[in-house]
N, C-alpha and C positions, 0 to 999 in steps of 0.2 A: 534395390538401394533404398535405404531408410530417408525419410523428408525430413529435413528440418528447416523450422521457420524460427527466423532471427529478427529479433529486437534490439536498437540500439537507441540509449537513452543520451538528452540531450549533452553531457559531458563527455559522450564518445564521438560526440559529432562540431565540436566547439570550433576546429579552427582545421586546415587542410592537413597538417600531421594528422590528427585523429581519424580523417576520413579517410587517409593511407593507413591508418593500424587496420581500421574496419574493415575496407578494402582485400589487405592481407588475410585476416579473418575468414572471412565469406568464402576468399580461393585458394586457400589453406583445404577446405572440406568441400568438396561436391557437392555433396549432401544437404550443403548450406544453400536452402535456392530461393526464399521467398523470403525477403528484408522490407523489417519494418522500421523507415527512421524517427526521429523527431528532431524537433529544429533545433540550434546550434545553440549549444548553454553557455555557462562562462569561461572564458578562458583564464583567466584570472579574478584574486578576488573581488579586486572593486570593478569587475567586467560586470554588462549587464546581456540576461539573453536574450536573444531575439525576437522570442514571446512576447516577453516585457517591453522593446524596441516598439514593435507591433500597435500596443497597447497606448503604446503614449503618442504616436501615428495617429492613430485614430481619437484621441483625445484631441489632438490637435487640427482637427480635420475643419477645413471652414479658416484657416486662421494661414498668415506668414509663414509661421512654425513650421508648418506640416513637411512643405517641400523638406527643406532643410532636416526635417527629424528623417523623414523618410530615404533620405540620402544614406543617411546612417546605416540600415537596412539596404540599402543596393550595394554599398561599400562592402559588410560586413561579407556578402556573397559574394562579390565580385573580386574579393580579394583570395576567395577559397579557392576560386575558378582559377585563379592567373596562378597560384603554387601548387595548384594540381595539375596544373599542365597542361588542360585539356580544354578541346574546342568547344564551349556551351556561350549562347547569347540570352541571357534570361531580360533582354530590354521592355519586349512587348509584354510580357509576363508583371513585369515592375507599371507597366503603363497600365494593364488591365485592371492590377488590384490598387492601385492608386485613382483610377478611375470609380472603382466599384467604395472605395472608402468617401469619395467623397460626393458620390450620393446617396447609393440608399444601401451599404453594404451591411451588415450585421456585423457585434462583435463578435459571435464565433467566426464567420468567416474572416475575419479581420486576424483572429487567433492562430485561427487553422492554416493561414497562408505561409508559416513558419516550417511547418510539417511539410506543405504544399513542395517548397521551394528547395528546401534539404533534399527531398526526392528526387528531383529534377536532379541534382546533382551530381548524386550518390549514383542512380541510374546511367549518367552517362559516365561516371567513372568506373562502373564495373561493363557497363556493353549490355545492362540489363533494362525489358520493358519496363516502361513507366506505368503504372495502375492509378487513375484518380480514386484515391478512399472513396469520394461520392458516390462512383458509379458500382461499388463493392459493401457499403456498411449504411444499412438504413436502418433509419428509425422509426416509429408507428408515431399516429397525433399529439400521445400521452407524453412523446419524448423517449419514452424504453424503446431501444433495441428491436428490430422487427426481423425474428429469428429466421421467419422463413427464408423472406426476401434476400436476406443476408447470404445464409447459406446458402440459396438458391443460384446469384450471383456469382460465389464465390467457387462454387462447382463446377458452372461454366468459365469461369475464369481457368479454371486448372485444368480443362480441358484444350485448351489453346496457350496456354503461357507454361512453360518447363520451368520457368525461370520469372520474378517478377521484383521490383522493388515499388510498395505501399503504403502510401506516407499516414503513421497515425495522428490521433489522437481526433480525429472528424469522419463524419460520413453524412448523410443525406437526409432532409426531413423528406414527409410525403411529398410537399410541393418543387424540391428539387434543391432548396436551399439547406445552406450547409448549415451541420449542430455537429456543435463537440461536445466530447463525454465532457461530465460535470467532476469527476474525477477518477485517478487512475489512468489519462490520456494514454499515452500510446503505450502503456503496457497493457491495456484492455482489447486493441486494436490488435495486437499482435496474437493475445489469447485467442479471440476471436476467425480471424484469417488459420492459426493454429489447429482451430477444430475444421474449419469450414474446408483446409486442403488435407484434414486429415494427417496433420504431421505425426513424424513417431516420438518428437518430442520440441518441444517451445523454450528455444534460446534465448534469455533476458541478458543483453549486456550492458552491463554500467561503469560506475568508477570504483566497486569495491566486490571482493572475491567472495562474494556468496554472503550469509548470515552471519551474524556472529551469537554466540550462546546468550551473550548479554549486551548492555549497554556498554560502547568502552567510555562514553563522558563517565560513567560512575564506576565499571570497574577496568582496571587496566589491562590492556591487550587480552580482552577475553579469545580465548577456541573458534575458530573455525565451526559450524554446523554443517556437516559432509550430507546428513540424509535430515531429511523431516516431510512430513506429513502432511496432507491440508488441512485434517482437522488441526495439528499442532499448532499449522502455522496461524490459522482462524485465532486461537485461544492468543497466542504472544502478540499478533494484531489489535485484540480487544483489549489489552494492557500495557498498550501502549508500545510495541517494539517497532520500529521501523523497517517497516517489511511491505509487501506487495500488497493493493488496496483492494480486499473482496472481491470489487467484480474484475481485476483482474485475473482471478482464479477461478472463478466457475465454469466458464468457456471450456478451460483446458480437463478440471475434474470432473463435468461430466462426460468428458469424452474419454476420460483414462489415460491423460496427455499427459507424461512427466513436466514439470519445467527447469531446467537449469540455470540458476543465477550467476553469471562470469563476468571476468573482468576485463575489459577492454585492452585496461594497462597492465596485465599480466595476463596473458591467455592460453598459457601452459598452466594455470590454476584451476584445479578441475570444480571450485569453486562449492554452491549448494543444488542437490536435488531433490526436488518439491514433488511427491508422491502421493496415492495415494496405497502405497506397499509401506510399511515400517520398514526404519533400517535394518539392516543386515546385518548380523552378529555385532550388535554396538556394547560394549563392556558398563557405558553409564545406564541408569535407569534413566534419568532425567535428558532432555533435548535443550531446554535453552530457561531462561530467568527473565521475567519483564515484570516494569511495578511502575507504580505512579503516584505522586502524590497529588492531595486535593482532594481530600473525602472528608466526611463525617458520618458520624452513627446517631441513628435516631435509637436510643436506646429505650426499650419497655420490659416494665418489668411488672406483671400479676400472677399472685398467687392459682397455681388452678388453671391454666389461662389454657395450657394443653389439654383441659377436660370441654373447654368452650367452645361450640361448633358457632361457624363461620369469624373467628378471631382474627385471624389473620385479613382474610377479605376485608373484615371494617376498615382495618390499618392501613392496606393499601388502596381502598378506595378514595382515603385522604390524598394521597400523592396522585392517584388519576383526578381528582377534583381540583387539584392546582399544577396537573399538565407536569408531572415530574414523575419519572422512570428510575427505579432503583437499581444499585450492578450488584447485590449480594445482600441474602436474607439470613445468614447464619442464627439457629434457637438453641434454646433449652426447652424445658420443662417450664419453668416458669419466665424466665425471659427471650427475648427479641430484640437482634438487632438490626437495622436495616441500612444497608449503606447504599451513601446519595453521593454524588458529585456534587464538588460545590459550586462549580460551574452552573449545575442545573438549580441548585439550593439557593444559589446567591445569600440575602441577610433572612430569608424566611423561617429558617431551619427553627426557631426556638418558637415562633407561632406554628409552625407548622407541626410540631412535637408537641404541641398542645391542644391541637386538633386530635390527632390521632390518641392521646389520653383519654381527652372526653368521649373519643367515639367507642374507647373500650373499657373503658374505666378502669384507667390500668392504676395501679400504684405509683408506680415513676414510670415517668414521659421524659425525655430530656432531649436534645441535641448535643452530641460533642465533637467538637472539629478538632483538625490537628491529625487526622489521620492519611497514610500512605498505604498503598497494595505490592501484593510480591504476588503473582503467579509462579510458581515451580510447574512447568509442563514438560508432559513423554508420556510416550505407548508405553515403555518399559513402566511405566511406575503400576501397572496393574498384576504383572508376576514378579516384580520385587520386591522384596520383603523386607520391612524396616524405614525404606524411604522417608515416609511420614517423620519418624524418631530422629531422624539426624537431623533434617530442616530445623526441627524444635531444637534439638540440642548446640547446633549451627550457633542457631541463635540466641540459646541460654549461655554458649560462652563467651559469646560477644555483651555480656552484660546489659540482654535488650528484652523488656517485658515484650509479651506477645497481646495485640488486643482484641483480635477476632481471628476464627479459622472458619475456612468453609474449602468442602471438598464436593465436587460433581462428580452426581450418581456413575457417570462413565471412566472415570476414574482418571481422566486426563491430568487432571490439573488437582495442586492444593493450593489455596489461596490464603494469605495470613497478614493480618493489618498488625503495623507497627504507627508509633508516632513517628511524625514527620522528621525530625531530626535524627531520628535512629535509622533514618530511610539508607541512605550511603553505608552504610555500616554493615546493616541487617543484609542488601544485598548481595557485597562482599566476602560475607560469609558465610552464606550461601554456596556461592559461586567455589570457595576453595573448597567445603568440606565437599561436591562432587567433581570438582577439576582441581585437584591439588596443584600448586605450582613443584617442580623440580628444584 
């Protein structure tokens, strides 16, 4: 029998129907046997989750407030308890971590008792053992992940538990106190527990059926993404697409662990799977569209400048001498452009284009803002032919000058800056000329 180890994020866990769909879920599949929760998100939208609840608990610690916030958080539980049906007393559990907040508790444990508590739960509503994260996910001094200990742990865990629910998003310093991941919480958790029992593949469930090829705030009810890639998914992360956070992924790819993204509230939706195999006979070249605005180009322009050995290096030892990293160096022959966040740029950008002048003695120096990115990414786009041409021309009929291109050497990705205001536009037609509408 194949393992699967499942993830449930906090909107599948929000209120006692959800922990009845998840429930259904988990004994739906056999297979399904190692559940990772997190603690109970919103149920509505001026709700708050219980993270947050947590948060403001311990802001209030030392003060009247507290009792009364905290109530809030026994409520919120105790009310999941009583429409689930089932026998659980979490009192002494409420008295422990109310005691530990109001001495010398930490915020992550103050955090993590969200996760902590959801566990407790979930576990007695399936019949399944409870695992403390702590005594399963350590970290070394530094703070990183301590992969032995980890795995070490978790090995012997699967030799005694068939079956387990482990609550993420925390695990253990060397001294025994708790630290949570700084981000990616309990999708990192379930990555993790995913390699260490060996699954044959890591179940992410949330409130939305997998990826989708683009943004739907910018374009309207974009495609499903049925397969993609890690590399892929890396690249549409670094551009912004709202996807699973880095170290949520590593765990699983380098163990060669699928991940499937599902939906809680549709779980006959087979949803996305995150690979490290290209799709299967997929008809488009391209995987998905993601772009962002908030750039600028340091733009230089010297004669001769590709005959000048070490040019480039002067240019950007400017931006290493004011602590700034650039996301794209598209050239010519004789010019260079270099695109900045302006995030990282703030008001520097037209000193700092003037730095980099005198350091090369360039002809024009300039900074120009106003700029947005499109990544186009896919495996397919390295044996198909033309790709490049239609993106342009995509875009030449939408009536949108184009302002930088830049393609990596691996052929994953074309990347093409437009002005900011052509940003919604430029994307959208994109998006038809390789997903036509019907």
């Amino acid at each position: 029998m194949a393992l699967k180890v499942v993830k449930f994020g906090g909107s599948s866990l929000a209120d006692a129907q959800q922990f009845k769909k998840v429930a259904r879920i988990i004994q739906a599949d056999p297979e399904r046997r190692y559940v990772v929760p997190s603690a109970p998100g919103k149920r509505y939208d001026n709700d708050t989750k219980v993270t947050d609840l947590l948060y403001t608990a311990y802001e209030m610690r030392g003060t009247e407030a507290f009792e009364t916030e905290f109530a809030r958080i026994e409520k919120r539980y105790d009310k999941i308890i009583a429409d689930l049906g089932i026998t659980l007393d979490l009192s002494d559990e409420y008295k422990t971590i109310k005691e530990k907040i109001q001495s010398d508790a930490s915020r992550d444990y103050v955090a993590s008792r969200g996760e902590y508590l959801s566990g407790q739960v979930l576990a007695k509503l399936l019949d399944f053992p409870f695992l403390d994260a702590a005594n399963l996910i350590f970290f070394d001094a530094s703070g990183n992940l301590d992969e032995y200990r980890t795995y070490e742990a978790l090995y012997e865990a699967a030799k005694h538990h068939t079956c387990a629910v482990i609550p993420g998003f925390y695990g253990a310093n060397p001294d025994g106190t708790v630290r949570t991941f700084s981000r990616g919480g309990s999708d990192i958790t379930g990555a993790i527990v995913a390699r260490g029992f060996e699954a044959a593949i890591y179940e992410n469930w949330t409130d939305v059926s997998g990826f989708l090829v683009t943004n739907p705030k910018i374009v309207e009810n974009p495609k499903n993404i049925e397969y993609i890639t890690f590399r892929e998914l890396r690249e549409l992360a670094y551009m912004g697409a709202s996807v699973l956070h880095e170290d949520a992924v590593l765990p699983v790819k380098s163990a060669n662990i699928p991940i499937n993204i599902r939906n809680t509230n549709d779980p006959s939706h087979p949803g996305t799977i995150i690979s490290n195999v290209p799709a299967p006979n997929r008809d488009c070249p391209i995987t998905g569209i993601a772009g962002k605005r908030g750039f600028s180009i340091i733009h230089i322009e010297k004669d001769g400048m590709n005959n000048e050995i070490g040019f480039t290096r002067r240019a950007l030892e400017i931006l290493e001498q004011n602590n700034i990293s650039f996301e794209f160096l598209p050239s010519g022959i004789d010019t260079m452009g270099i695109i900045v966040s302006n995030d990282k740029l703030g008001v520097r950008g037209e000193a700092i284009a003037k730095q980099i002048g005198a350091a090369v003695n360039a002809d024009i120096a300039e900074c120009i803002s106003g700029l947005a990115v499109i990544a186009v990414v896919g495996r397919g786009m390295v044996r198909a032919k033309g790709v490049a041409a239609r993106i342009f021309s995509a875009i030449a009929r939408a009536n949108i000058s184009i302002r930088m291109i830049d393609q990596g050497s691996s052929e994953l990705n074309i990347i093409v800056g437009v002005d900011e205001y052509d940003f919604r536009t430029a994307m959208n037609a994109i998006y038809e000329e390789f997903f036509p509408r019907n």
